[in-house]
N, CA, C and O atoms as CSV, one atom per row, in Angstrom:
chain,resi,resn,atom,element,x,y,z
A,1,UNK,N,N,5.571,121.852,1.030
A,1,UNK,CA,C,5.967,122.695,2.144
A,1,UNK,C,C,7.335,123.289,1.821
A,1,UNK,O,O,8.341,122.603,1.642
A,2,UNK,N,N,7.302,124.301,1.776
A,2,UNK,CA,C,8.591,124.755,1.458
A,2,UNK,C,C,9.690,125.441,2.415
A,2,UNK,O,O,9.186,126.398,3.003
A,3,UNK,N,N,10.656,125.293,2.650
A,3,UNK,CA,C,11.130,125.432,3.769
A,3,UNK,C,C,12.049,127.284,3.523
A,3,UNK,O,O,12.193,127.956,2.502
A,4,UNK,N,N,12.560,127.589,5.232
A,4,UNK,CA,C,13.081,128.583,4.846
A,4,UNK,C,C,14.931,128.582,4.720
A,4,UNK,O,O,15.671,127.686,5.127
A,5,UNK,N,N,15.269,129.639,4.157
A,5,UNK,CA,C,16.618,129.556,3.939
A,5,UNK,C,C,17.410,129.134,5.291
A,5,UNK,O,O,17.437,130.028,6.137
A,6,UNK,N,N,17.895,128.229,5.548
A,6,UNK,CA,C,18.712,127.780,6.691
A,6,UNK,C,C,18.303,126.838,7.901
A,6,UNK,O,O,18.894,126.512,8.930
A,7,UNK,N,N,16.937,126.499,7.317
A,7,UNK,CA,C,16.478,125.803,8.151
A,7,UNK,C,C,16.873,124.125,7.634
A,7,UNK,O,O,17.288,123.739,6.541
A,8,UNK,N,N,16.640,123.544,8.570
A,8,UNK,CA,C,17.357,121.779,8.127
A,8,UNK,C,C,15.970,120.645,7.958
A,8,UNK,O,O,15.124,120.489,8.839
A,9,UNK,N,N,15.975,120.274,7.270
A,9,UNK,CA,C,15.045,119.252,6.632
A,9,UNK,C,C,14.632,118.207,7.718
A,9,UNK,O,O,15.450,117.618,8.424
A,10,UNK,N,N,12.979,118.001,7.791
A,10,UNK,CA,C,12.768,117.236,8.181
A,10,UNK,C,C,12.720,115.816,8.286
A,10,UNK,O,O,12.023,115.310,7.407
A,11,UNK,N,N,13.332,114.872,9.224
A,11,UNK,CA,C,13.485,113.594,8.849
A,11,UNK,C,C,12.691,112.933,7.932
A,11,UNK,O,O,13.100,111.966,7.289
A,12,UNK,N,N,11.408,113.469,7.817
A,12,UNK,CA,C,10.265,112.732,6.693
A,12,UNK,C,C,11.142,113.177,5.447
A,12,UNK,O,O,11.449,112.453,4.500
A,13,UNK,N,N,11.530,114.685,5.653
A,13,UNK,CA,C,12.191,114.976,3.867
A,13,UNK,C,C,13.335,114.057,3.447
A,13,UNK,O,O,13.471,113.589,2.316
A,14,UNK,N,N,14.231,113.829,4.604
A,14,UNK,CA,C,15.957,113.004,3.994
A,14,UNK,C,C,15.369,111.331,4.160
A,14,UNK,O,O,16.139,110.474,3.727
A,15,UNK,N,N,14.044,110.852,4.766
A,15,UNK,CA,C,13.414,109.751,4.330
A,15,UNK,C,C,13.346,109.989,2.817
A,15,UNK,O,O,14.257,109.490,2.157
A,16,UNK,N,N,12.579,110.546,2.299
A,16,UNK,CA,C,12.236,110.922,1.260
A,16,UNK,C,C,13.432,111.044,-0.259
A,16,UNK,O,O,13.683,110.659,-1.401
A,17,UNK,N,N,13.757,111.760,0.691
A,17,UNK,CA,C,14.837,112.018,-0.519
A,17,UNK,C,C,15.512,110.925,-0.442
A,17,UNK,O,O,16.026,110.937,-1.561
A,18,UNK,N,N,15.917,109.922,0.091
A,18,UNK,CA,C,17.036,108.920,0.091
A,18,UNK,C,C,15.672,107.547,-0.667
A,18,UNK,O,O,16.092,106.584,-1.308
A,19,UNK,N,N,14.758,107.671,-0.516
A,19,UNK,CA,C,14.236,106.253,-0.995
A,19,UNK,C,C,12.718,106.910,-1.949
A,19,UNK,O,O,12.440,106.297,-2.979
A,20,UNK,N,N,12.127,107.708,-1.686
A,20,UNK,CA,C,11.198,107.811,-2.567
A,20,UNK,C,C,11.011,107.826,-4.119
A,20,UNK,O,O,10.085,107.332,-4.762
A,21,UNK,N,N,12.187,108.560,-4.605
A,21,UNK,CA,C,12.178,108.307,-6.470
A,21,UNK,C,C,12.260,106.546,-6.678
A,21,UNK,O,O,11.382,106.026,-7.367
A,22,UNK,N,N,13.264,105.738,-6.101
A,22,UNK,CA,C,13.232,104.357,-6.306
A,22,UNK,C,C,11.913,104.027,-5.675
A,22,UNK,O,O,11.289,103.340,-6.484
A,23,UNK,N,N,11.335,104.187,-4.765
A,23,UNK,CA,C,9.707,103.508,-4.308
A,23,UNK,C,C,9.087,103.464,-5.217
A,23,UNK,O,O,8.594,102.356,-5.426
A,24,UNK,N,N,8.692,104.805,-6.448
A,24,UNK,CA,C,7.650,105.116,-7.204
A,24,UNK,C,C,8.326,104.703,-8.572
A,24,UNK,O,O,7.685,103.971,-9.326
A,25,UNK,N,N,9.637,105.150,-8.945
A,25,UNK,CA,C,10.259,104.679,-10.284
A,25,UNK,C,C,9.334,103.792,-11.392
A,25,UNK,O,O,8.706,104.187,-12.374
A,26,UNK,N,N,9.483,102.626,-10.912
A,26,UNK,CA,C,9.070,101.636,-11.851
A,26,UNK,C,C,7.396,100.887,-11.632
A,26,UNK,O,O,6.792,99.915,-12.089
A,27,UNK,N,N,7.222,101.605,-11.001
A,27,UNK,CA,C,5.122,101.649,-9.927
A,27,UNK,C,C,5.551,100.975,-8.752
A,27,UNK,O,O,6.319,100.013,-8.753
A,28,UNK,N,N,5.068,101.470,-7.809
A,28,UNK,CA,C,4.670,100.494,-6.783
A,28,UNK,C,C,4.130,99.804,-6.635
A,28,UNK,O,O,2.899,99.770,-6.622
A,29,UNK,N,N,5.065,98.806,-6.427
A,29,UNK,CA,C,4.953,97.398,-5.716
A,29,UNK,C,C,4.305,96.445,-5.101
A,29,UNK,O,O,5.115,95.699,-4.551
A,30,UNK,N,N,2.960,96.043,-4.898
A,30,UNK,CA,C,1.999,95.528,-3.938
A,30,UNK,C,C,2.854,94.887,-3.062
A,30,UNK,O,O,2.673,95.254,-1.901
A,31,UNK,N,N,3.729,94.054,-3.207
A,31,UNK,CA,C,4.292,93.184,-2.122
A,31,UNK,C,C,5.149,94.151,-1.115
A,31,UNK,O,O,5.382,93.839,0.052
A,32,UNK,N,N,5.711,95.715,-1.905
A,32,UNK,CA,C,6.562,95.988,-0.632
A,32,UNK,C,C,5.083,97.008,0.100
A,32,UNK,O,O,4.970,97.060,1.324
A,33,UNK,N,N,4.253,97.605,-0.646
A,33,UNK,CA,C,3.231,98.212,0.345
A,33,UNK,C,C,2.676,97.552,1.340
A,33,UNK,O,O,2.348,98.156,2.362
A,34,UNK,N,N,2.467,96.089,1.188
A,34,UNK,CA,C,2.005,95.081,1.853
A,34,UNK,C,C,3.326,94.959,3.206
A,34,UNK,O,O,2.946,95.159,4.360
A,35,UNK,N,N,4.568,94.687,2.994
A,35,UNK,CA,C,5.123,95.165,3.784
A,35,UNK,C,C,5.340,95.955,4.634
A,35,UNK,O,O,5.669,95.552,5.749
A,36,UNK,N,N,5.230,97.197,4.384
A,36,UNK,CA,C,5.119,99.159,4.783
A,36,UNK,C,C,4.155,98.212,5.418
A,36,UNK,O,O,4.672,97.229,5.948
A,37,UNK,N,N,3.171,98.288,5.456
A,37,UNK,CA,C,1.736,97.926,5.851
A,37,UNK,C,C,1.791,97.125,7.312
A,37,UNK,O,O,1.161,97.422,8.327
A,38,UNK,N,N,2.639,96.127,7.142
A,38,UNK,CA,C,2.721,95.123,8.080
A,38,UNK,C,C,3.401,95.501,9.055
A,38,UNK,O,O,3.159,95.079,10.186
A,39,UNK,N,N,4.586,96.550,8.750
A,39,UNK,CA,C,5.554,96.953,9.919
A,39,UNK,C,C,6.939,95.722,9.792
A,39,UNK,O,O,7.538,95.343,10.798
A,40,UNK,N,N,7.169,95.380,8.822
A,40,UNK,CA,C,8.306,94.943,7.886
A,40,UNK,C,C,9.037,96.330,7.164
A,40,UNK,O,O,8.644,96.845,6.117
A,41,UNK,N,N,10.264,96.822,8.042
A,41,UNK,CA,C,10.585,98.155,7.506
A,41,UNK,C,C,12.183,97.824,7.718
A,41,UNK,O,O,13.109,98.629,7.815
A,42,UNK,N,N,12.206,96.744,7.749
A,42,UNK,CA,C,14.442,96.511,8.533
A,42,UNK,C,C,14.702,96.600,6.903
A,42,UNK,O,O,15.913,96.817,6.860
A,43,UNK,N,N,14.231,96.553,5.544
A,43,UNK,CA,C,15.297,96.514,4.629
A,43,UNK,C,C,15.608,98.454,4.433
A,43,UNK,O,O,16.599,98.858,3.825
A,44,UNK,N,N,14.605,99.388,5.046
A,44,UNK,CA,C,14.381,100.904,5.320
A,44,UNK,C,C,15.464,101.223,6.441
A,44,UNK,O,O,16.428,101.928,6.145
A,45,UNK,N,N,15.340,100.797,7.510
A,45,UNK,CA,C,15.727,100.822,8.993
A,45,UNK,C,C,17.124,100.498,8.311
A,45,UNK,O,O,17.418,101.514,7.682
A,46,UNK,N,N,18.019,99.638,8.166
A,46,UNK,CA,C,19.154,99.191,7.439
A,46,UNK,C,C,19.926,100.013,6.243
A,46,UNK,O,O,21.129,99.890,6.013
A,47,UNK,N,N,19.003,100.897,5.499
A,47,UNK,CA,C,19.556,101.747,4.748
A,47,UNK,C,C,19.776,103.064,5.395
A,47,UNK,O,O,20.686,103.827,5.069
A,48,UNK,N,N,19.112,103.242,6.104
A,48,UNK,CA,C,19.343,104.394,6.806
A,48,UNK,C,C,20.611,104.705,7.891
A,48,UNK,O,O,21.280,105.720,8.081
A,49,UNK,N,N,20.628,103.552,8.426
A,49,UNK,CA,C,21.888,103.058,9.385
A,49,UNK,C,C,23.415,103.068,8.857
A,49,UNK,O,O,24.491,103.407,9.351
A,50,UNK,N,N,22.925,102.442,7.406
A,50,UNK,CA,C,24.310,102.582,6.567
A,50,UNK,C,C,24.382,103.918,6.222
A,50,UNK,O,O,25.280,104.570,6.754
A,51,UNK,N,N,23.643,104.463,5.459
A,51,UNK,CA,C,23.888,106.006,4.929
A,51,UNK,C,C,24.717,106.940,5.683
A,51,UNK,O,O,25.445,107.687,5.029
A,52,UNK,N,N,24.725,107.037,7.303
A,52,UNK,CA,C,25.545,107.344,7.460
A,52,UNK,C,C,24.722,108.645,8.071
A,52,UNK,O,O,25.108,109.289,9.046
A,53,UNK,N,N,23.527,108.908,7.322
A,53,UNK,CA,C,22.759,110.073,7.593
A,53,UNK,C,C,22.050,110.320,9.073
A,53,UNK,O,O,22.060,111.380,9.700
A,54,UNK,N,N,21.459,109.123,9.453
A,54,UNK,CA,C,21.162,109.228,10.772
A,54,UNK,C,C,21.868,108.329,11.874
A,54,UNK,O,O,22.015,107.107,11.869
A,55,UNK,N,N,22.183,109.073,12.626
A,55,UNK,CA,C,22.765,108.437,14.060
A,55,UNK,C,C,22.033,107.310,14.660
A,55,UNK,O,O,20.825,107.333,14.424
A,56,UNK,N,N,22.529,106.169,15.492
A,56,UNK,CA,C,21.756,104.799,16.033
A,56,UNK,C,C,20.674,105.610,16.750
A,56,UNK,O,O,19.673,104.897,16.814
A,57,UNK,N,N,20.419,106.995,17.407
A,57,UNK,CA,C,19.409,107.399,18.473
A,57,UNK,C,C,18.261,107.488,17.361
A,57,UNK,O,O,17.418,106.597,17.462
A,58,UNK,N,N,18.104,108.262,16.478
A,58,UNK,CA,C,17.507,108.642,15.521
A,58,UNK,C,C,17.015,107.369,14.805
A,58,UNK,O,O,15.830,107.049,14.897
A,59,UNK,N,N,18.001,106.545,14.006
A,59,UNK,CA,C,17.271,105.538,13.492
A,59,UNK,C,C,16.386,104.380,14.303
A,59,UNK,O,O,15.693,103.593,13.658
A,60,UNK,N,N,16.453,104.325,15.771
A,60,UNK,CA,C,15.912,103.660,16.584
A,60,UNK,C,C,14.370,104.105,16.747
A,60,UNK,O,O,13.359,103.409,16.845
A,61,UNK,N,N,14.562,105.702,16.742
A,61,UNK,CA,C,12.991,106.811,16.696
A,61,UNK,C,C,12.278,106.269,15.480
A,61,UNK,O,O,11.203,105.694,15.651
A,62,UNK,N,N,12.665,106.372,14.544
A,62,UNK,CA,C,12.165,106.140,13.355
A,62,UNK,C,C,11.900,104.746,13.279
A,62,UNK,O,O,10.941,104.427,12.576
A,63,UNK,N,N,12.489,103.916,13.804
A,63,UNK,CA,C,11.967,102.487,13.834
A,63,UNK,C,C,10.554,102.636,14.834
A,63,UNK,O,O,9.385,102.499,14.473
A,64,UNK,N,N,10.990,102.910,15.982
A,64,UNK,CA,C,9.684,102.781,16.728
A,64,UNK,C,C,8.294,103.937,16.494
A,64,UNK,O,O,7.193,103.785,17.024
A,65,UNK,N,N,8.739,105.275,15.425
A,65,UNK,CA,C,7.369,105.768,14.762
A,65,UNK,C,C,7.190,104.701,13.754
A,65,UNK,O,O,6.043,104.594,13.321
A,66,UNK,N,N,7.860,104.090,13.405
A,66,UNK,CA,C,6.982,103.361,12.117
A,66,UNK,C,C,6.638,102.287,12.275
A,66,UNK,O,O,6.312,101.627,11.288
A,67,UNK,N,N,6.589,101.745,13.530
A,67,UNK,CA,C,6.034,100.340,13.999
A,67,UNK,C,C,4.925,100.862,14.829
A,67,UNK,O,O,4.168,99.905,14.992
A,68,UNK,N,N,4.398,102.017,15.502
A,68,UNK,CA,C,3.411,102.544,15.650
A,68,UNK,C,C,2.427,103.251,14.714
A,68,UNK,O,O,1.205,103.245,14.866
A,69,UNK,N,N,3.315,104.060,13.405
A,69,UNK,CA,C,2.505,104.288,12.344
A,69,UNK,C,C,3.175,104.272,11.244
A,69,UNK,O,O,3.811,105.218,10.778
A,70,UNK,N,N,3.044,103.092,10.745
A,70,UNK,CA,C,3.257,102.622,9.753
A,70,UNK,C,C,3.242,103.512,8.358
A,70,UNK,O,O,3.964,103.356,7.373
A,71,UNK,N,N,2.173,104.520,8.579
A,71,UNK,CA,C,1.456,105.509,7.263
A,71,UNK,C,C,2.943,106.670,7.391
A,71,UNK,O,O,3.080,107.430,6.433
A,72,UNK,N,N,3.831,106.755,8.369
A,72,UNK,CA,C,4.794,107.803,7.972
A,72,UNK,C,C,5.626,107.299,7.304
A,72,UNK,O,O,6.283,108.156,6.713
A,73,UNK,N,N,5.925,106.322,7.103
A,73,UNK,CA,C,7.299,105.613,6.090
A,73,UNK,C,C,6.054,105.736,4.795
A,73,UNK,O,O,6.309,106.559,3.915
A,74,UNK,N,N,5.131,105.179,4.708
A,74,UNK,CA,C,4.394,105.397,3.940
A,74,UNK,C,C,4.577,106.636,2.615
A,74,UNK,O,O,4.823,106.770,1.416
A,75,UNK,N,N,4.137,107.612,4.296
A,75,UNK,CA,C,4.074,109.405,3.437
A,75,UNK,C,C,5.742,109.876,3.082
A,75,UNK,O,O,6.174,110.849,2.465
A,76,UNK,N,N,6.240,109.062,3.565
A,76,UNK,CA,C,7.688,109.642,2.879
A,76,UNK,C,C,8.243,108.782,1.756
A,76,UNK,O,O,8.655,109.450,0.808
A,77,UNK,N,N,8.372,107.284,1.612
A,77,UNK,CA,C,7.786,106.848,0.091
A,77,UNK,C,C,7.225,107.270,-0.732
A,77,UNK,O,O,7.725,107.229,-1.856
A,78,UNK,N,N,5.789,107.931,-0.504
A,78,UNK,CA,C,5.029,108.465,-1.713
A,78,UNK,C,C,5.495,110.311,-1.925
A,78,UNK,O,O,4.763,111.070,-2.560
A,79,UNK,N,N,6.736,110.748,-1.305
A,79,UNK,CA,C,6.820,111.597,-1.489
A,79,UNK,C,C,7.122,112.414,-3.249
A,79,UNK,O,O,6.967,113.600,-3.538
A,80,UNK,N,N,7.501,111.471,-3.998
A,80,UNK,CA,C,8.106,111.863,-5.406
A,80,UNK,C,C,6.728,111.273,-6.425
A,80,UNK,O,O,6.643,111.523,-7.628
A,81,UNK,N,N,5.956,110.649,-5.826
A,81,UNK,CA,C,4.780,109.998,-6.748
A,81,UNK,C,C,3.543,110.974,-7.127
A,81,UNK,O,O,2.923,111.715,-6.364
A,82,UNK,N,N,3.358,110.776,-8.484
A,82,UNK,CA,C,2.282,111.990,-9.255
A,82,UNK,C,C,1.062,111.244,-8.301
A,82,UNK,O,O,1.059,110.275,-7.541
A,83,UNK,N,N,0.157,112.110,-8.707
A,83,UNK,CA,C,-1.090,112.363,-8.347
A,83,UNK,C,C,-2.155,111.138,-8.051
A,83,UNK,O,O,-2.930,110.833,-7.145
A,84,UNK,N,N,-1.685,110.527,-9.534
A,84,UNK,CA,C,-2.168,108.402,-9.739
A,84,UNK,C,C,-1.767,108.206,-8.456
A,84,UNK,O,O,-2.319,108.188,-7.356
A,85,UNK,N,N,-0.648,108.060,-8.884
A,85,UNK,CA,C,0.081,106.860,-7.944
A,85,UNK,C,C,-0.011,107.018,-6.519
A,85,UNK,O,O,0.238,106.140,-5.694
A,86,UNK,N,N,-0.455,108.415,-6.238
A,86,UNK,CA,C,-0.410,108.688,-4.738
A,86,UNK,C,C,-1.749,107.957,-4.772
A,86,UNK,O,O,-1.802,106.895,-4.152
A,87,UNK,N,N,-2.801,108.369,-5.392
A,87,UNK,CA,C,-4.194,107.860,-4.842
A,87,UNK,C,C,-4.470,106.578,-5.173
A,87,UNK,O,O,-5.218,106.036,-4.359
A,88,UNK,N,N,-4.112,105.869,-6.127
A,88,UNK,CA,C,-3.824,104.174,-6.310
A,88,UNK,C,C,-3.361,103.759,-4.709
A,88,UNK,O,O,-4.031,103.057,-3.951
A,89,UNK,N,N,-2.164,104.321,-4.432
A,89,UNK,CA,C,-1.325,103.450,-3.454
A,89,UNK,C,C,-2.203,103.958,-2.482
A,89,UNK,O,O,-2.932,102.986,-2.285
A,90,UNK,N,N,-2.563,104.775,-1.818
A,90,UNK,CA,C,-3.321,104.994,-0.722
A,90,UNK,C,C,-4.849,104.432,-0.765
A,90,UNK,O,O,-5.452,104.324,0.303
A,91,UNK,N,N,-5.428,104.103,-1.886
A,91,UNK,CA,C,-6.853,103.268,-2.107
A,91,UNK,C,C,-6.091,101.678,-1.524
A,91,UNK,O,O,-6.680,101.112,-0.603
A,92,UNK,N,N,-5.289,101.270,-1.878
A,92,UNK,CA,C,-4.555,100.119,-1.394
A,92,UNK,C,C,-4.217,100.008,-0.427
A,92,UNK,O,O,-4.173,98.908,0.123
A,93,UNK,N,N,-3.775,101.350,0.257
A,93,UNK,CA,C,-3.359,100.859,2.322
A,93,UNK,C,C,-4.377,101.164,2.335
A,93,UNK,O,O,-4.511,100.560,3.399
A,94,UNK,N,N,-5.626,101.680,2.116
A,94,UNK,CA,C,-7.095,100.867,2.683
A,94,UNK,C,C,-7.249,100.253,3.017
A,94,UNK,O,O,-7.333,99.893,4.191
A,95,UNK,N,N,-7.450,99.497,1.406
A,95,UNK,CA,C,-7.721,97.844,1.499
A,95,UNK,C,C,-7.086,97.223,2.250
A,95,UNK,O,O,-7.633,96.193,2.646
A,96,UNK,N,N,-5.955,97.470,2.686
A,96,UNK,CA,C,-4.678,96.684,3.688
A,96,UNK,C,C,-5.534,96.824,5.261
A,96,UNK,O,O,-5.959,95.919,5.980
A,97,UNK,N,N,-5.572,97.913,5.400
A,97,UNK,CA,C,-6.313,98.905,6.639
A,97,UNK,C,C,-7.671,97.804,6.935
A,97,UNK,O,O,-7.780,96.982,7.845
A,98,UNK,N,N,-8.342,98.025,6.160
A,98,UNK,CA,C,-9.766,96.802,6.177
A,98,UNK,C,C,-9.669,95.727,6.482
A,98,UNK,O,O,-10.236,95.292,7.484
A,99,UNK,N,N,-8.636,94.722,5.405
A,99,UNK,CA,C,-8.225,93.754,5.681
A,99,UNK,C,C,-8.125,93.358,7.009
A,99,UNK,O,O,-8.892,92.545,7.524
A,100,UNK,N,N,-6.995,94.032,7.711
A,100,UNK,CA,C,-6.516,93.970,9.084
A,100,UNK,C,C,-8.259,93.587,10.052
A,100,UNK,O,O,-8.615,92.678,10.802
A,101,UNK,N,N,-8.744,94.486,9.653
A,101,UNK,CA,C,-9.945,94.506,10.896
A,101,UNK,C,C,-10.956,93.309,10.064
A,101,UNK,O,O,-11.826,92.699,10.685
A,102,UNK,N,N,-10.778,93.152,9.037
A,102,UNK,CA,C,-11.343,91.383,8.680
A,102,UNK,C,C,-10.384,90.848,7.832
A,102,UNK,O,O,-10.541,91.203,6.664
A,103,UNK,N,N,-9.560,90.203,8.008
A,103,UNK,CA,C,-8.539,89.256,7.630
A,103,UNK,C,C,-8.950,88.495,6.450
A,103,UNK,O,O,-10.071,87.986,6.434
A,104,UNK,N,N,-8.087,88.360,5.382
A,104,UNK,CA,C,-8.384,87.745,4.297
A,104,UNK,C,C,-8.996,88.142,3.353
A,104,UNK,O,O,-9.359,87.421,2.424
A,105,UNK,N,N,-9.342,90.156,3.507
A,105,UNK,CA,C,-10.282,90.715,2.657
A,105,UNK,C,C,-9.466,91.536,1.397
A,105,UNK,O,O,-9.821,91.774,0.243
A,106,UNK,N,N,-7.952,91.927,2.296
A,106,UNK,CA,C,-7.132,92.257,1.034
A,106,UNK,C,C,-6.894,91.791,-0.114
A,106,UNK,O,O,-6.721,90.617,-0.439
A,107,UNK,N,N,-6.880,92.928,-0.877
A,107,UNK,CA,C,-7.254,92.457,-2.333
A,107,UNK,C,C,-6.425,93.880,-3.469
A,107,UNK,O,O,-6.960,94.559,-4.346
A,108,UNK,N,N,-5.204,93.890,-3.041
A,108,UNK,CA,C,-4.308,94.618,-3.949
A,108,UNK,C,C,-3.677,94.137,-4.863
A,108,UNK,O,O,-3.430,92.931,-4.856
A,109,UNK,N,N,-3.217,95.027,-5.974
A,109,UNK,CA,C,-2.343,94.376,-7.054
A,109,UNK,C,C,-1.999,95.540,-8.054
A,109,UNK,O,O,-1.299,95.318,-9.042
């Protein structure tokens, strides 16, 4: 999506830009997707607070979209990840997704 001259970035983008190259860097992680997943997001929620970038009103929003949907911290993590890695990691919050509605079926790695 490309934005226009003067317009200001959407919170998904300065999500993005502040944590997505380190999300994907070195592959993602099963244990922190499993996290994302669970609605375990305070080590996210905490960087953001420090940065300085968003105000307590804002980072409070963003806590409570991502404890309702979990898949937007998600989509702003996988924002810097090639093509693999997007569809690896999203075949995996499936399996997470499934799991949930029968317990004990997850099966990532």
């Amino acid at each position: 999506m490309e934005r226009m001259q003067g317009e200001q970035p959407s919170r998904r983008e300065l999500v993005a830009a502040m944590f997505s190259s380190e999300f994907v860097e070195d592959g993602i992680d099963p244990d922190v997707l499993r996290r994302v997943h669970a609605g375990e997001h305070e080590e996210w929620l905490t960087a953001l607070d420090r940065s300085g970038v968003f105000d307590k009103e804002t980072c409070a929003e963003l806590a409570d979209l991502w404890r309702r949907e979990p898949r937007e911290l998600l989509e702003a993590l996988l924002a810097d990840a090639d093509d693999v890695a997007r569809r690896r990691c999203l075949a995996a919050w499936a399996s997470l997704d499934h799991a949930a509605d029968d317990p004990g079926q997850a099966q990532i790695g």
